[in-house]
Backbone as CSV, one residue per row, in Angstrom:
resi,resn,N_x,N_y,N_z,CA_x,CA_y,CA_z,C_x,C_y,C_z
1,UNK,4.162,-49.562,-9.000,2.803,-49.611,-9.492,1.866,-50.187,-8.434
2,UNK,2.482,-51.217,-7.475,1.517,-51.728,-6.747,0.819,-50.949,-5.400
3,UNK,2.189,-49.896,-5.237,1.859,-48.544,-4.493,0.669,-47.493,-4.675
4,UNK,0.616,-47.640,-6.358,-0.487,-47.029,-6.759,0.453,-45.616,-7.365
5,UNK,1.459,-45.752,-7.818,2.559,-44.518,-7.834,2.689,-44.984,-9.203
6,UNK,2.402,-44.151,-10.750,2.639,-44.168,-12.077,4.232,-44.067,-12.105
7,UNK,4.846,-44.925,-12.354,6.198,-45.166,-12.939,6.909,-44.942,-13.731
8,UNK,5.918,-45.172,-14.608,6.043,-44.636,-16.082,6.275,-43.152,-16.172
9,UNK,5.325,-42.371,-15.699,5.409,-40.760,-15.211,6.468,-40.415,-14.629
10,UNK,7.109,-40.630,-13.491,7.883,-39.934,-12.574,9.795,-40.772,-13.400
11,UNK,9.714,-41.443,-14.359,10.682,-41.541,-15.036,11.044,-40.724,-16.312
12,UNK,9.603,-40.228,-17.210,9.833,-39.492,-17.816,9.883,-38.378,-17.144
13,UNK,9.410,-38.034,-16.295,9.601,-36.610,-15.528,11.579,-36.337,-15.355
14,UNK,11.249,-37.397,-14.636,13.314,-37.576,-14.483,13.985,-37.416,-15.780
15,UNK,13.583,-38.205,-17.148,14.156,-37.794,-18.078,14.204,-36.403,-18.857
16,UNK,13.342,-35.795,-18.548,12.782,-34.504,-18.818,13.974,-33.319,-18.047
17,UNK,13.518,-33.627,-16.859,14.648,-32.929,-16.454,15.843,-32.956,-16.651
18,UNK,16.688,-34.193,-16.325,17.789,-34.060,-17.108,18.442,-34.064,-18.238
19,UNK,17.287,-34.115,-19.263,17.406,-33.327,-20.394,17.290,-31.906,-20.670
20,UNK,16.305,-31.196,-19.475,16.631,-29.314,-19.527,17.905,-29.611,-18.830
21,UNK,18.400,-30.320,-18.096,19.643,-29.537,-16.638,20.978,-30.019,-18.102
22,UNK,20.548,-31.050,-19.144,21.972,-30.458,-20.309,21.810,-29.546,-21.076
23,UNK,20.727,-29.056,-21.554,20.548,-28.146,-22.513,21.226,-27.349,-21.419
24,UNK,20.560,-27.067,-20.220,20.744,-25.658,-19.626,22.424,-25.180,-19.763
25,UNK,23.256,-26.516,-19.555,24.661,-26.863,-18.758,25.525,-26.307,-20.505
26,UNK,24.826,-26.646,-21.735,25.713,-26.606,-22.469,25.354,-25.215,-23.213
27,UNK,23.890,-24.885,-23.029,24.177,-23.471,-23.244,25.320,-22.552,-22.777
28,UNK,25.393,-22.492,-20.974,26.452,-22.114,-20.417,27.777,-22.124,-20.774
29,UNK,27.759,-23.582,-21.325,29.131,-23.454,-22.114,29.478,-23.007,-23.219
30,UNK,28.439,-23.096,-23.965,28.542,-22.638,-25.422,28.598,-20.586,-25.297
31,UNK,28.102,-20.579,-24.329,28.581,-19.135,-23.793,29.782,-18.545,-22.868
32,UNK,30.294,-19.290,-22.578,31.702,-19.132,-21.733,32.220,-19.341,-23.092
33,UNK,32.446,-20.252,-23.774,33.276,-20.478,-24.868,33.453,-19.603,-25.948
34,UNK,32.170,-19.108,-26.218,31.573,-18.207,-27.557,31.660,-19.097,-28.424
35,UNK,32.016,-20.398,-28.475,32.240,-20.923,-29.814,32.092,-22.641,-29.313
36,UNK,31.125,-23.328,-29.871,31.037,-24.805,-29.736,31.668,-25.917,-31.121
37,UNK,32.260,-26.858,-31.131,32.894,-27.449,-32.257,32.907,-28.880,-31.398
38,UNK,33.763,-29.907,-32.033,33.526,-31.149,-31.648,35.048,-31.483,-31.010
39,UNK,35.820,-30.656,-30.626,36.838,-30.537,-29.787,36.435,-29.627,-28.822
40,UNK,35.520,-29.153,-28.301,35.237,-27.955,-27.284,35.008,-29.237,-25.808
41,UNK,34.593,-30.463,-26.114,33.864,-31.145,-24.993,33.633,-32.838,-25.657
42,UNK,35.318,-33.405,-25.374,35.279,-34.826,-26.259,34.288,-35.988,-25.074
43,UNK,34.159,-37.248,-26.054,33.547,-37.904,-25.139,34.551,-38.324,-23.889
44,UNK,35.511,-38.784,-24.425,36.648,-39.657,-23.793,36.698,-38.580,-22.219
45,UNK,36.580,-37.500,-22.390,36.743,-36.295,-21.061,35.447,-37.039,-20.338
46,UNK,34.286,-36.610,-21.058,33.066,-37.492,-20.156,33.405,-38.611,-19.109
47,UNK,33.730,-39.805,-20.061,33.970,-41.243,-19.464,35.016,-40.832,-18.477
48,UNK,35.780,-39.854,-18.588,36.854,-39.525,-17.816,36.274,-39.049,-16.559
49,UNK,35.093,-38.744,-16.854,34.745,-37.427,-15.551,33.707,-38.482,-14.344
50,UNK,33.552,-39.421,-15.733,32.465,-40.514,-15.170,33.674,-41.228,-13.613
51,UNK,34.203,-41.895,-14.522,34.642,-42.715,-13.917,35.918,-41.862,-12.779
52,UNK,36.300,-40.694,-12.678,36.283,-39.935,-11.293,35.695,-39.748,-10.362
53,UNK,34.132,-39.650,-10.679,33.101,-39.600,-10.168,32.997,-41.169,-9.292
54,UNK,32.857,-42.039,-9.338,33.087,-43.568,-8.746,34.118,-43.868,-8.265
55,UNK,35.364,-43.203,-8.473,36.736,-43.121,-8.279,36.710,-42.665,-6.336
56,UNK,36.450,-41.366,-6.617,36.486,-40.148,-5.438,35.164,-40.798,-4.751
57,UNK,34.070,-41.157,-5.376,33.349,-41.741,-4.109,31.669,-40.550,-4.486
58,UNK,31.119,-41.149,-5.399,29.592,-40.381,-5.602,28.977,-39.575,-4.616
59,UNK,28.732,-40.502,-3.083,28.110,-40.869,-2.290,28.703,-39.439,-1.706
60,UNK,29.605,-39.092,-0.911,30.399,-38.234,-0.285,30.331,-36.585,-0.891
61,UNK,30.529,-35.564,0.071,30.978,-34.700,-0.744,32.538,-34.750,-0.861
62,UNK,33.610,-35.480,0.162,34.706,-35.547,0.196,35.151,-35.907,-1.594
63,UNK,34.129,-36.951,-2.158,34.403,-37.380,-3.262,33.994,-36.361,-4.920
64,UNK,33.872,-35.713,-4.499,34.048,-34.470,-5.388,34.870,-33.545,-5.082
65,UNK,35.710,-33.438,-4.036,36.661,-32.515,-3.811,38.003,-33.852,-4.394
66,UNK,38.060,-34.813,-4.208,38.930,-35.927,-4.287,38.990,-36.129,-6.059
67,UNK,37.928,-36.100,-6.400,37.760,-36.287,-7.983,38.344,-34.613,-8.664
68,UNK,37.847,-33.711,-8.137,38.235,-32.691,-8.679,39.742,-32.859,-8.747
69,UNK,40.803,-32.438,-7.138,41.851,-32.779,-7.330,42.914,-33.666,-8.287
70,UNK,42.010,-34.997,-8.138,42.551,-35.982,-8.939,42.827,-35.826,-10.421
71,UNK,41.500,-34.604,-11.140,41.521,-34.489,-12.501,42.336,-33.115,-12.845
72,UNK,42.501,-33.182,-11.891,43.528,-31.324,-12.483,45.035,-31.189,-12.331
73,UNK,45.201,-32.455,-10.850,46.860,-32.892,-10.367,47.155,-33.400,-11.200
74,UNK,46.749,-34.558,-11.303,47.312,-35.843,-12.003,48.259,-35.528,-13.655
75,UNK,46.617,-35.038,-14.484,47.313,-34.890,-15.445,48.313,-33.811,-15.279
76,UNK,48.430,-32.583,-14.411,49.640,-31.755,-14.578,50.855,-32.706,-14.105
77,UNK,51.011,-33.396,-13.396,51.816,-34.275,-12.663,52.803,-34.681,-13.881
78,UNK,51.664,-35.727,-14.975,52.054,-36.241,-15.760,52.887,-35.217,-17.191
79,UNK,52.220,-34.377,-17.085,53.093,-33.233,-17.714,54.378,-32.517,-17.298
80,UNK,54.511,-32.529,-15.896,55.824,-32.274,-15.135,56.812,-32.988,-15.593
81,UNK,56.418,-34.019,-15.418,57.615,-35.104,-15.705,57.609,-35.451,-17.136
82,UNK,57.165,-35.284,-17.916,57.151,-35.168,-19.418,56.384,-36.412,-19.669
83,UNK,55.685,-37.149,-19.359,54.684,-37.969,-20.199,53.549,-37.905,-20.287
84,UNK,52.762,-38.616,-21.725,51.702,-37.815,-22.507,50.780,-38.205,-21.241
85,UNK,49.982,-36.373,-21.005,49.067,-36.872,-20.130,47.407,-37.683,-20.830
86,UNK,47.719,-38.094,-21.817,46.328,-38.905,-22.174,47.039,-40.431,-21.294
87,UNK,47.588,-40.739,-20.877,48.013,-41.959,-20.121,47.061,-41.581,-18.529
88,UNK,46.565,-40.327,-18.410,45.784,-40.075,-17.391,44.580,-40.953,-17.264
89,UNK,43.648,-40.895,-18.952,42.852,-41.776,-19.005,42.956,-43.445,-18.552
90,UNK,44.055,-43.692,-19.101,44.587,-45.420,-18.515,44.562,-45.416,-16.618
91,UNK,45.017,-44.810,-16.156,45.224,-44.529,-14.716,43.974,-44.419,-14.322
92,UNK,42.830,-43.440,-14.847,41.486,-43.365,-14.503,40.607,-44.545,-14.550
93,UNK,40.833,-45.093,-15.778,40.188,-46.966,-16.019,40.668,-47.272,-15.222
94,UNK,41.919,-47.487,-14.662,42.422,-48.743,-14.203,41.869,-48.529,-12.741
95,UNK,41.713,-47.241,-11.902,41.440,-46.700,-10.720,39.574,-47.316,-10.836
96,UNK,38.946,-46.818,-12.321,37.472,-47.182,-11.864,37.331,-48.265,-11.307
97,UNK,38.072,-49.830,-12.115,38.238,-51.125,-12.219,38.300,-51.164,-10.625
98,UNK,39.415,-50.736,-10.186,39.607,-51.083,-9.048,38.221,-50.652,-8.210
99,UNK,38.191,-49.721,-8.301,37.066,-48.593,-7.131,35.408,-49.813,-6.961
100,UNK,35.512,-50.338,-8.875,34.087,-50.839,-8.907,34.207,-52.848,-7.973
101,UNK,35.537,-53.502,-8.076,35.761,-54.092,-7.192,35.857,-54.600,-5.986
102,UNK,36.448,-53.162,-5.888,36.865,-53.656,-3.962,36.530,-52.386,-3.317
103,UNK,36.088,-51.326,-3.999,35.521,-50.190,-2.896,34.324,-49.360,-3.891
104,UNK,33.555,-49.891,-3.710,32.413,-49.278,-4.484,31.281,-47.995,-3.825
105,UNK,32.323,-47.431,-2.889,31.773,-46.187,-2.224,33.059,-44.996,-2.664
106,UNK,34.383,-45.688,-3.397,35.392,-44.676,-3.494,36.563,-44.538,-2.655
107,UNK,37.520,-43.849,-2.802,38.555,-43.302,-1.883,37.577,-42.560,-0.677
108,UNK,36.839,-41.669,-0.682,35.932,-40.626,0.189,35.076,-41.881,1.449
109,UNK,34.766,-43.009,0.135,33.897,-43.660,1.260,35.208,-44.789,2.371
110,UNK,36.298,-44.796,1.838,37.279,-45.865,2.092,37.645,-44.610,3.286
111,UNK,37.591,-43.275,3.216,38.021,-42.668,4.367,36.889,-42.004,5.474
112,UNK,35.963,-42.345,5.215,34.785,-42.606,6.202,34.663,-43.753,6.544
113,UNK,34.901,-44.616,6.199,34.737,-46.162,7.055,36.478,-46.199,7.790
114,UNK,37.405,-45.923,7.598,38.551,-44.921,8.312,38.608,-44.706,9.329
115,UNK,37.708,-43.531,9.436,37.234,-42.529,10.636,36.187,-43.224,11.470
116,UNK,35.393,-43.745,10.870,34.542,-44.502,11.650,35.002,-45.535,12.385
117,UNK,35.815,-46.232,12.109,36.461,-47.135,13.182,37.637,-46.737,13.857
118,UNK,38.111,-45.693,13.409,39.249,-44.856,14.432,38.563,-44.535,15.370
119,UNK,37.472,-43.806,15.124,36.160,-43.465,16.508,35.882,-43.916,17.435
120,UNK,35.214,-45.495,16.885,35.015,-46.480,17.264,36.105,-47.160,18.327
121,UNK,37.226,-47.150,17.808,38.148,-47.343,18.982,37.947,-46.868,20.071
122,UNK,38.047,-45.352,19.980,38.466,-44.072,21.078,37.569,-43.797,21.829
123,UNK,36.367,-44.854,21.691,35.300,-44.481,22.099,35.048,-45.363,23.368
124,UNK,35.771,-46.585,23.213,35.612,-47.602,24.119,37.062,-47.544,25.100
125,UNK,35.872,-47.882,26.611,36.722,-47.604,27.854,38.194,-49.074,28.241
């Protein structure tokens, strides 16, 4: 405000939008699906997707290829070997916990600060 920039405005604007970008997102689905119900898209998947998202690293694109992986291996993993993959969710908490602790950029950002000082080495005579 002291900028002279309405605040108030450019937050509802933000809310606005990402209120069309879900309508838009669940139309899509409700059309891939043909059929919407209250098992089509639980919350618990959300919090799940959330906390992958912080997991793999927001910041990165590495961390959406890392989160993707993570949510499609894992639980098959856990199905390989025969246990219930809702224990995926426990593994996902326990990974956010950690991620929001001691690496709050992710696995993606833990392998850019990695590379960056591997560099950093190789760089000096």
């Amino acid at each position: 405000m002291a900028a002279g920039i309405n605040v108030t405005l450019y937050k509802t604007w933000a809310f606005g939008i990402a209120g069309a970008i879900a309508g838009v997102s669940g139309a899509l689905l409700a059309g891939s699906l043909g059929l919407l119900d209250d098992g089509t898209f639980r919350a618990s998947e959300s919090i799940m997707l959330f906390a992958l998202a912080v997991v793999g690293g927001a910041r990165f694109w590495l961390g959406a290829v890392i989160a993707a992986l993570l949510f499609r291996v894992l639980p098959g993993l856990l199905n390989t070997w025969g246990v219930d993959t809702d224990l995926a969710f426990v593994i996902f908490g326990a990974g956010l916990l950690h991620a929001l602790i001691t690496a709050p950029n992710g696995i993606a950002g833990q392998i850019h600060d990695l590379v960056a000082r591997l560099r950093g080495k190789g760089d000096r005579p």
